[in-house]
N, C-alpha and C positions, 0 to 999 in steps of 0.2 A: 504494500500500500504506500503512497507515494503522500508528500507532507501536504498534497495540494488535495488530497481524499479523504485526509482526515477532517476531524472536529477542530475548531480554533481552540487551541490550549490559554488558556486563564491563569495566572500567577494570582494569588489572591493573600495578601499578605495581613496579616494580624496581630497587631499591637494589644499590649495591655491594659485593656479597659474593662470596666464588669461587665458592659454590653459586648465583651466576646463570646461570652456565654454562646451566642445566639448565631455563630458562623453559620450553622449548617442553613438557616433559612438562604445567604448570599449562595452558599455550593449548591444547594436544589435549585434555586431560580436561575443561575449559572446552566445549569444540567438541561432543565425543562428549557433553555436558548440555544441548549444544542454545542454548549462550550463543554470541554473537559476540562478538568479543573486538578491542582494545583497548591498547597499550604505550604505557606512560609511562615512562619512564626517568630518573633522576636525572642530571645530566649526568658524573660520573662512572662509574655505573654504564653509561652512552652511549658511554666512550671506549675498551671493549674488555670488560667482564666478560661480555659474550653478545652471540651473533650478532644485532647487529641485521635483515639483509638476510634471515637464515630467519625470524626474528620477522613481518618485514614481509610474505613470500612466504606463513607460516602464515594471517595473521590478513583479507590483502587493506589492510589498513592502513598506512601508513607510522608506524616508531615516534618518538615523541616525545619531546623533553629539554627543549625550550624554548619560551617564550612565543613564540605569532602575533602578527601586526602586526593591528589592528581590519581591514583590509582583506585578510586572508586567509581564506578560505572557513574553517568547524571541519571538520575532518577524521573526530571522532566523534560520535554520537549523543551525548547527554545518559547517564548512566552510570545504569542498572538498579540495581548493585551495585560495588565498589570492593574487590578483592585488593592486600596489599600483600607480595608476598614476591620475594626477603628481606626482612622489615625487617631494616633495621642499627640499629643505637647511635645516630647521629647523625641520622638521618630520625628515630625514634623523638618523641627529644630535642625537635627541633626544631616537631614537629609538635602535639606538646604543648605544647609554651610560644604556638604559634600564630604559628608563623613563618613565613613561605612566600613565600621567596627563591629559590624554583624554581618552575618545573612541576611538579614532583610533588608538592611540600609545597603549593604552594596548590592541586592538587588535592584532595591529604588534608582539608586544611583548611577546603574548601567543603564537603564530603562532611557533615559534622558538623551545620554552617548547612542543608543540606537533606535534612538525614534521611535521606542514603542509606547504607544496607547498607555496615558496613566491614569484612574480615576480614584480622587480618595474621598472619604468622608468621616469630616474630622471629629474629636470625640474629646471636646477640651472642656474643662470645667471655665466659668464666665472670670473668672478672677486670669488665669490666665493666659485664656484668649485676646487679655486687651495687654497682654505685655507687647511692648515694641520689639521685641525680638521675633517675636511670634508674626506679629503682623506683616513685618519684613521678611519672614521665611515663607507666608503665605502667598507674598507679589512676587520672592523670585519666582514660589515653583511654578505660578499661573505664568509666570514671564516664560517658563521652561514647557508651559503648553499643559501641566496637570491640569486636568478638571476633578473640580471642586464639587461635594456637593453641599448642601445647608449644612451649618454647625447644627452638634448636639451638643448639649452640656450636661443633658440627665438630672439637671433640677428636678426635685419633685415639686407637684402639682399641689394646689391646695386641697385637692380630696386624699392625696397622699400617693396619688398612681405616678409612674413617669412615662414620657411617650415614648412610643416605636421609636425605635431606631430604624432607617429608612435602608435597608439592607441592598435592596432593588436597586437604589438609584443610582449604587455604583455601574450597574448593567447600562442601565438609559444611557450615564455620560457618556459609554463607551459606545452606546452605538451597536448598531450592523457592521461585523468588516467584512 
């Protein structure tokens, strides 16, 4: 089967926020679009904020937090497109300054160098979201072509609920490819 027969592979990257909890709803709506998909995980975001083993069991993939040794097979195709939800504050941050002291960040961080498709949705508490650093690592990465989707901050609600996390809409930015 030839790369042009298959499914568009997904990189779908996951930061530590509570609302990781809830990956698998982005990997099934991922799935149901006809994309194969893909976990990267930050290594915190790897030490308990979502199931890794239903991740792996969803995707046929094993997920991933850390660099392979040059002698181990890659585990995924080359990435079609690149989800990154949650973003957090600190992935953000880092990823904009072009840091990529992870797996995940230098995933991020090649994504740019080769023009692949990036959609994140960010996952920042409102205090801070309005840091200047923050707001500046926001306009390079739009500058660098990410799309953005609405902030969450997971304030609760005056009835005491908090809202969706809008899982889906990393799909929308990306599009049809």
């Amino acid at each position: 089967m030839t790369r042009q027969a298959e499914k568009p592979f997904l990189y779908v990257v996951v930061c530590a926020a509570g609302v990781a909890a809830g990956v698998d709803r982005l990997i099934t709506a991922a799935q149901a679009r006809d994309w194969a998909v893909g976990v990267i995980a930050t290594p915190v975001a790897a030490g308990g904020f979502f199931d890794l083993e239903a991740a792996a069991a969803r995707t046929g993939r094993p997920v991933r937090s850390a660099w392979r040794t040059p002698a181990d097979p890659r585990p995924f195709p080359p990435p079609d497109a690149v989800a990154v939800a949650p973003a957090t504050f600190n992935t953000v941050n880092k990823w904009a300054a072009g840091i990529a002291d992870t797996l995940a960040l230098g995933t991020l961080c090649e994504a740019a160098g080769l023009g692949i498709p990036v959609a994140a949705l960010p996952c920042v508490a409102a205090a801070l979201a309005a840091h200047p650093a923050y707001l500046d690592s926001l306009a390079r990465l739009r500058g660098m072509g990410v799309r953005f989707g609405e902030p969450y901050n997971g304030e609760v609600r005056p009835d005491g609920s908090r809202p969706d996390f809008a899982w889906e809409r990393a799909l929308d930015l990306l599009g049809p490819l």
